[in-house]
PASEBA-1860 file (N, C-alpha, C; in nm, 3 decimals):
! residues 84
1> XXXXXXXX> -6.213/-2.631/-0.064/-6.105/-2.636/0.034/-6.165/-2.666/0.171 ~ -6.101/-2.760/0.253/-6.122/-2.788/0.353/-6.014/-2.704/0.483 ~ -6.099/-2.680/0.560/-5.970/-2.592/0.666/-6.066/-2.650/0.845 ~ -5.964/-2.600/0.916/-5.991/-2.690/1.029/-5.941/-2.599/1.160 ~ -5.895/-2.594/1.281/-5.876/-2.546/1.405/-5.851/-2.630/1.464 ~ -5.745/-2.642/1.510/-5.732/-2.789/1.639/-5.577/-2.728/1.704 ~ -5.601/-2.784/1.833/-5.557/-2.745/1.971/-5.398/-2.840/1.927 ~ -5.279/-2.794/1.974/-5.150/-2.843/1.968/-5.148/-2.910/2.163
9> XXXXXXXX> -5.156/-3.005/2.139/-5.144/-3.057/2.328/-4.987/-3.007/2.348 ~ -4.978/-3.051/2.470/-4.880/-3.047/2.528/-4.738/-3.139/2.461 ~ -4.782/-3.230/2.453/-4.709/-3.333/2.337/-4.623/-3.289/2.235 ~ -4.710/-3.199/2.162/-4.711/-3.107/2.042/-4.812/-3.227/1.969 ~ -4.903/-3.244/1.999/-4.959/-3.323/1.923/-5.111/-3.294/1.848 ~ -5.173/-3.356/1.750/-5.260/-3.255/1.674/-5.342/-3.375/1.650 ~ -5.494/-3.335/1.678/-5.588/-3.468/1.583/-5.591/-3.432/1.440 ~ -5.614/-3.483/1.381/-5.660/-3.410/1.244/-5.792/-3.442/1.233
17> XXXXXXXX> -5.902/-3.366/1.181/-6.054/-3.413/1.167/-6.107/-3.463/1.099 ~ -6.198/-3.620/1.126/-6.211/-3.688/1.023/-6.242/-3.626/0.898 ~ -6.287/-3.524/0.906/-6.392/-3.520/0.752/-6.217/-3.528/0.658 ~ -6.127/-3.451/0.720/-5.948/-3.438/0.666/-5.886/-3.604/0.616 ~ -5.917/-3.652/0.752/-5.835/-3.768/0.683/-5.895/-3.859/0.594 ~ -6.052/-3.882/0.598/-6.143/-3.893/0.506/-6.077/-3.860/0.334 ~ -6.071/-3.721/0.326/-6.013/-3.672/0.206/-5.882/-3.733/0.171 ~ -5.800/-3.763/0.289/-5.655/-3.824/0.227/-5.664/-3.963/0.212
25> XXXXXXXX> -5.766/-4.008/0.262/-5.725/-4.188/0.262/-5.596/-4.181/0.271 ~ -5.567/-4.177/0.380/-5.430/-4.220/0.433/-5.370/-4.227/0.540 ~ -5.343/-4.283/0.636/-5.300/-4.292/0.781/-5.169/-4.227/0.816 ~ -5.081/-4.193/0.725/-4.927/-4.109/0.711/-4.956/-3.990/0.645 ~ -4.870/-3.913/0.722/-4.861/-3.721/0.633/-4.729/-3.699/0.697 ~ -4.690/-3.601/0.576/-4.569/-3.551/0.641/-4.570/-3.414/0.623 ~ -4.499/-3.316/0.691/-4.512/-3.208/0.718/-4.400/-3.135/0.672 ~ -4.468/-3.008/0.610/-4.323/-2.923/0.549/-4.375/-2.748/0.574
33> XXXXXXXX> -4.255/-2.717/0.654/-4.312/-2.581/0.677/-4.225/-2.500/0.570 ~ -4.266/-2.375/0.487/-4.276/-2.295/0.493/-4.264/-2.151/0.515 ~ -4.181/-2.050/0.508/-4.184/-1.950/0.605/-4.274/-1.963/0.752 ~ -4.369/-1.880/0.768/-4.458/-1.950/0.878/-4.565/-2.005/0.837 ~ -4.564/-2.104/0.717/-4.682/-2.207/0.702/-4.654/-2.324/0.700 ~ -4.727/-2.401/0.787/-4.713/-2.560/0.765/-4.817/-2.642/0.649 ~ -4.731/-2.711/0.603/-4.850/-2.801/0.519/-4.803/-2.921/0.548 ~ -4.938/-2.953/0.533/-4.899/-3.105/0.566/-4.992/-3.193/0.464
41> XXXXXXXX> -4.886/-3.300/0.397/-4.914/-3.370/0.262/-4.953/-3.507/0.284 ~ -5.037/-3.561/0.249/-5.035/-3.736/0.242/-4.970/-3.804/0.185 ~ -4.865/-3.910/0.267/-4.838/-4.010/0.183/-4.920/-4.095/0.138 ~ -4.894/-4.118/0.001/-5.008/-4.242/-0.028/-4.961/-4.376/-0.017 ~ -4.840/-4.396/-0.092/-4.779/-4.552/-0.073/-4.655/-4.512/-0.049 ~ -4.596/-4.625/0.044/-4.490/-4.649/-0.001/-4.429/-4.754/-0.024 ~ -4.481/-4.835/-0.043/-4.467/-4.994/-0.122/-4.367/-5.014/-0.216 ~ -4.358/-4.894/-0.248/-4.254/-4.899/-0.378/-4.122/-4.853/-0.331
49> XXXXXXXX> -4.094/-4.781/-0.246/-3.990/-4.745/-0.058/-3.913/-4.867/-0.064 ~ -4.040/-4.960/0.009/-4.009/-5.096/0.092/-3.982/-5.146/0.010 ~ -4.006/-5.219/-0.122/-3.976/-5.306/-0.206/-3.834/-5.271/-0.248 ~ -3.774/-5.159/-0.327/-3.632/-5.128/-0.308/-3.560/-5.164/-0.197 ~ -3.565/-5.151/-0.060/-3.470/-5.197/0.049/-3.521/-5.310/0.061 ~ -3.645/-5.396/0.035/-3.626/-5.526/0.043/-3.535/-5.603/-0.042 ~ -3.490/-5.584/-0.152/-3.388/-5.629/-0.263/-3.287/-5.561/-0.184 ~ -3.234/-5.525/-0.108/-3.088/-5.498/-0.063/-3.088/-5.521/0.072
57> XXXXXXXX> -3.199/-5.590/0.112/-3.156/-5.670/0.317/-3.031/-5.738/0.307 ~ -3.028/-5.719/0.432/-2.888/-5.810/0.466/-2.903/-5.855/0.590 ~ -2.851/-5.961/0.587/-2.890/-6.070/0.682/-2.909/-5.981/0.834 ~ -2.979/-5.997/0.866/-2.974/-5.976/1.041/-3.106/-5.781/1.061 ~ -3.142/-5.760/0.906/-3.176/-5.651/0.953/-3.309/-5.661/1.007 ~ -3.346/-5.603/1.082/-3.469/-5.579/1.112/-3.591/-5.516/1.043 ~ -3.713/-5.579/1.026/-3.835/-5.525/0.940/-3.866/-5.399/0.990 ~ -3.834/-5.373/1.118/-3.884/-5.244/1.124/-3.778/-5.085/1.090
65> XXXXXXXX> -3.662/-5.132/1.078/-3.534/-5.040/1.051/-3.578/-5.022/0.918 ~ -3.633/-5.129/0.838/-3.626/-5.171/0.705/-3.766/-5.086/0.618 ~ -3.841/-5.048/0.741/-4.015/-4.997/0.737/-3.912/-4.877/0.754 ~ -3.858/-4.859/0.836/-3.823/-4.670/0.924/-3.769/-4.629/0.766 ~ -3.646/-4.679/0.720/-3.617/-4.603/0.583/-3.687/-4.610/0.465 ~ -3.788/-4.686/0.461/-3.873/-4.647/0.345/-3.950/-4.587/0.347 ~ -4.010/-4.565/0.476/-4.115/-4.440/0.524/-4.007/-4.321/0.516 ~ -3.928/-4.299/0.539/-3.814/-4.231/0.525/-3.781/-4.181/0.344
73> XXXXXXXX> -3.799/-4.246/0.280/-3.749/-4.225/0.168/-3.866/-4.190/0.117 ~ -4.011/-4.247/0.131/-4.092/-4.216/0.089/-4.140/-4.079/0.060 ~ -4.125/-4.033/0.224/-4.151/-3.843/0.239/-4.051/-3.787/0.172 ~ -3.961/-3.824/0.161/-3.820/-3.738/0.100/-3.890/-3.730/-0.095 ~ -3.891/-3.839/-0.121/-3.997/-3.838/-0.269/-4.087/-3.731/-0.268 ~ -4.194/-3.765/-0.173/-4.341/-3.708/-0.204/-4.285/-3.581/-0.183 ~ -4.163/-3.511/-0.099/-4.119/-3.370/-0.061/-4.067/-3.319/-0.171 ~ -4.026/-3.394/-0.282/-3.912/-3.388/-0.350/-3.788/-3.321/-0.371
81> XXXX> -3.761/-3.408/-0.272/-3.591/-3.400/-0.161/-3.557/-3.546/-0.199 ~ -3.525/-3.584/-0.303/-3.432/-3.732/-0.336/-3.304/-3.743/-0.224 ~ -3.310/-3.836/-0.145/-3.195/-3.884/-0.080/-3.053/-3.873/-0.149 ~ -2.971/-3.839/-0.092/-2.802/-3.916/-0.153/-2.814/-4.022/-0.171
END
């Protein structure tokens, strides 16, 4: 087990330490608290997100609305909290 200490800025913002993200290979986490514990999980892909709302664009949407709900759907998976 890896465990760590790091300062919440003002932001509310947190580094995580390489040797951590090292272990996740992954640039996304999402966070689920707990009574008073936070964990925080790696996403690994979500390619498979994006590819579903890419088969249902509609004209005029934007790639990044189109990124926001599959990153969106993704954590809801990996949480397993399936969307409506």
């Amino acid at each position: 087990m890896t465990t760590a200490a790091v300062k919440i800025t003002r932001k509310g913002q947190v580094t995580i330490p390489k040797e951590i993200r090292e272990k996740l290979k992954t640039n996304t986490v999402y966070f689920e608290v707990v009574d008073d514990t936070v964990i925080v999980k790696a996403v690994k892909d979500v390619a498979g997100s994006l590819s579903e709302y890419a088969k249902n664009v509609k004209a005029g949407t934007s790639m990044r609305k189109l990124k926001e709900k599959a990153w969106e759907e993704a954590v809801r998976e990996k949480a397993g909290k399936k969307s409506s």
